[in-house]
C-alpha positions in Angstrom: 28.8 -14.3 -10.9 30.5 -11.5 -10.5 29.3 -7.8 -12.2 31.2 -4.1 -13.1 28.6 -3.2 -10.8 30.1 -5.0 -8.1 33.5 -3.6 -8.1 32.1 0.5 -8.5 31.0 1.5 -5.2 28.1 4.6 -5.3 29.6 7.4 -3.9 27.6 10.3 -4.6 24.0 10.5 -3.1 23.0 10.3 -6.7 24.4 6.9 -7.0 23.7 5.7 -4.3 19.5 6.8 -4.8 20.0 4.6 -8.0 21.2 1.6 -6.6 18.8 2.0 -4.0 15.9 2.2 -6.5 17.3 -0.4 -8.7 17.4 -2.3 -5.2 13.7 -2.0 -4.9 12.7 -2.1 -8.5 14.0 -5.4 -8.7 12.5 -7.0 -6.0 9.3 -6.0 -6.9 9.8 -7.8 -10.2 11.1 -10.9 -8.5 8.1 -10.4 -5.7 5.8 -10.8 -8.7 7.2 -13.5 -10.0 8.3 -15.6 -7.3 6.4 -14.6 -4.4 7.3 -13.7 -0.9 8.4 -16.8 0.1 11.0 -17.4 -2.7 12.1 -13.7 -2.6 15.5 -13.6 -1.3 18.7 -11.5 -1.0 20.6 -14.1 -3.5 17.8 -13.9 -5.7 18.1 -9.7 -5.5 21.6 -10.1 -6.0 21.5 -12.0 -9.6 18.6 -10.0 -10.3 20.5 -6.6 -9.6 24.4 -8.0 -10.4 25.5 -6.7 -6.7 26.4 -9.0 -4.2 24.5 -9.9 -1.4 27.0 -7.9 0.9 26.3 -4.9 -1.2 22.8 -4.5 -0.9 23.2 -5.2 3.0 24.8 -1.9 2.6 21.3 -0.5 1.5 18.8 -3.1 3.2 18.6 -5.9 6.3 16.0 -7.7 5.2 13.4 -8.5 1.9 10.6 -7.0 4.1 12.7 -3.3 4.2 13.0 -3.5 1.0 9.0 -3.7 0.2 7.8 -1.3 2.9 9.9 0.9 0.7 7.1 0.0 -1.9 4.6 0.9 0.4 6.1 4.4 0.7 6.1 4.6 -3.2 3.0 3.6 -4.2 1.1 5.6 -1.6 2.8 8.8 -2.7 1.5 8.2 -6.6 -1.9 6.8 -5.0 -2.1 10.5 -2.7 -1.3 12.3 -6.0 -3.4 10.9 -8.6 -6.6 11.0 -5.9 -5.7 14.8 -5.2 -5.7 15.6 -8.5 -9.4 14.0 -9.3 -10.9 16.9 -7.0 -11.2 20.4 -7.4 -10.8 23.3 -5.0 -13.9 24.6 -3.9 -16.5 22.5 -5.5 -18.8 19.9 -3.9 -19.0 16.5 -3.7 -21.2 14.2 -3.6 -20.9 11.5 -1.4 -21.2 9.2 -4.5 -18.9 11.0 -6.5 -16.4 10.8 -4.3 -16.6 7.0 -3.4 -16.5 6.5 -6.9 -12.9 8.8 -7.6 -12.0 7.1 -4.5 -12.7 3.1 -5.3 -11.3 4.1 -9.3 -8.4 5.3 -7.9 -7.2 3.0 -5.6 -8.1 -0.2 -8.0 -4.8 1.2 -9.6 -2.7 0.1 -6.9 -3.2 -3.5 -6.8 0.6 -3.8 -5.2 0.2 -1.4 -2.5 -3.2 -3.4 -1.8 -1.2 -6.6 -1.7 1.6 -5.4 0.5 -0.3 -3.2 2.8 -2.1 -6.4 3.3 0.5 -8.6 5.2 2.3 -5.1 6.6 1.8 -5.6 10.1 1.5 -9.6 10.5 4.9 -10.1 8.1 6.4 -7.3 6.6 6.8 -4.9 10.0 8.1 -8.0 12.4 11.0 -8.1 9.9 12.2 -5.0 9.9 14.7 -3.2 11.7 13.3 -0.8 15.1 14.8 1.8 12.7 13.6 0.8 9.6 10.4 0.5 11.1 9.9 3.9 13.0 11.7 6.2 9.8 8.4 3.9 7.6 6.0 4.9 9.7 7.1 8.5 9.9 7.1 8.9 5.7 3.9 6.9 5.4 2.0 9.4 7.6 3.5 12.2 5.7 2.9 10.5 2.4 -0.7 10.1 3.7 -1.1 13.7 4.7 -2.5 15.1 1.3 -4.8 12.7 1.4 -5.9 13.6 5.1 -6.1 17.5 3.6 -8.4 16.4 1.1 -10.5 14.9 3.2 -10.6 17.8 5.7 -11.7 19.9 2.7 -14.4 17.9 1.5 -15.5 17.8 5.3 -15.1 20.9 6.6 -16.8 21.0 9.4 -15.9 17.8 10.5 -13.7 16.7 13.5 -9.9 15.5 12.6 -10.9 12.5 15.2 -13.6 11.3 12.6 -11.2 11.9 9.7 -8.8 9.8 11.2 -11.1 6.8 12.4 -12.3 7.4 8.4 -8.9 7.4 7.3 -8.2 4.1 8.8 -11.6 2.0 8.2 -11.1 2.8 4.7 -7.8 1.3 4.5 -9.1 -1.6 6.8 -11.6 -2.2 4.2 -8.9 -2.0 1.7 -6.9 -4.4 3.0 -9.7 -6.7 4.2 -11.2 -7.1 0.2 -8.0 -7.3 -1.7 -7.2 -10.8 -0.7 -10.9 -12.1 -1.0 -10.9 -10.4 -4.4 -7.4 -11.2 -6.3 -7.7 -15.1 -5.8 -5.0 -17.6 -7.5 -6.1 -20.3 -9.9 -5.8 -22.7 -7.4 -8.5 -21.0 -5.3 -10.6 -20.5 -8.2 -10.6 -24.3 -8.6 -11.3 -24.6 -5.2 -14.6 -22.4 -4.9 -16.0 -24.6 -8.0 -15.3 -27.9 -6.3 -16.8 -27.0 -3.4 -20.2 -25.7 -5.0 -20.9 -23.3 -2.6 -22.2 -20.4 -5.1 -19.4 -18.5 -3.8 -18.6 -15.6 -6.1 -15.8 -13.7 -6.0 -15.9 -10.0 -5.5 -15.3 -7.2 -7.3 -12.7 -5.2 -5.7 -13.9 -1.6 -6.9 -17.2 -2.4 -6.5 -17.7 -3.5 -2.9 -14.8 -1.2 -2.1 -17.0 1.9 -3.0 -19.8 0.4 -1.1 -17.8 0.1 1.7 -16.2 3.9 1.2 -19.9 5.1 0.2 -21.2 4.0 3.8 -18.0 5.4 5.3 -18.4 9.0 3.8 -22.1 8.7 5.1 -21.8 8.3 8.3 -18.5 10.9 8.0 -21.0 13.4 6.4 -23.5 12.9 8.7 -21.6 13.1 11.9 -22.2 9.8 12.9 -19.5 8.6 15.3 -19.6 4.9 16.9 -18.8 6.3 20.7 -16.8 3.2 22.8 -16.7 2.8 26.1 -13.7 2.7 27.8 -15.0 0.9 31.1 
């Protein structure tokens, strides 16, 4: 099937941000519909009305195209936490799991993604790809790294960054126990285990709770390097 948008090639950077964001806004639809393993560039390509070779112009690979989601939904996550906290005030530890689990629950699609980054999305990628993604993730995570530097002043950057990773760890590590398909669901009650479910927001500020603790409180796990 052939499309107008086919035959006009983007030529100004403006364009060509728009086809790239129509690239990726498409395959997130299709992601949610279909699922990774049916998402495809011929897929994209009836979904968007470009041809395949077009949007090889833009991206290699499905998994460039949703690391790009990544980048996108950590930049709205880093904004919207920021903005829960103001300058100069304390926090409670409580308070801020809390902002912190709320917040993040609104980002079930980063959670899903970041969740198979490095054992499908990265080995797809492009050296390239991969190494300008990892630069704009750490700079998209930077506010977020301020903040916490401000609510712990007079704590090390070391522990802020071991924090900054067990918290996405335990992210990561709860969103697939938590968002479970029907056929899982089905699963659990035939196998009458008393298995529940967890709530993601709920363990997760548990898990962040304990983290700020032991941030707060100094308390650094020392390993051996022997």
């Amino acid at each position: 099937r052939k499309d107008n948008m086919t035959f006009q090639r983007a030529r100004s950077q403006e364009q060509i941000e728009k086809r790239r964001d129509d690239i990726i806004k498409s395959t997130v639809e299709l992601f949610d519909k279909v699922g990774l393993e049916k998402l495809n560039f011929s897929t994209i390509s009836k979904k968007t009305g470009l041809t395949r070779p077009t949007i090889y112009n833009y991206f290699n690979t499905k998994e460039e195209i949703l690391i790009q989601v990544i980048i996108q939904e950590v930049k709205e996550w880093a904004k919207e936490l920021v903005g829960e906290f103001k300058l100069n005030k304390i926090y409670k530890i409580d308070i801020i799991a809390e902002i912190w689990a709320e917040t993040l629950s609104h980002y079930p699609k980063f959670l899903e993604l970041y969740s198979i980054l490095f054992t499908v999305l990265e080995r797809n990628c492009s050296v390239k790809i991969l190494a300008q993604f990892k630069r704009d993730i750490i700079m998209e995570m930077m506010p977020i790294m301020n903040l916490v530097t401000q609510l712990f002043a007079d704590t090390s950057q070391e522990d802020i960054y071991t924090f900054m990773i067990n918290q996405l760890t335990s992210a990561i590590g709860l969103y697939p126990m938590s968002y479970v398909s029907e056929e899982q669901l089905k699963a659990i009650e035939l196998s009458k285990t008393g298995y529940q479910v967890p709530d993601f927001k709920q363990y997760y500020k548990k898990a962040i709770y304990q983290q700020l603790f032991c941030l707060q409180n100094h308390v650094t796990l020392k390993i051996s390097k022997e």
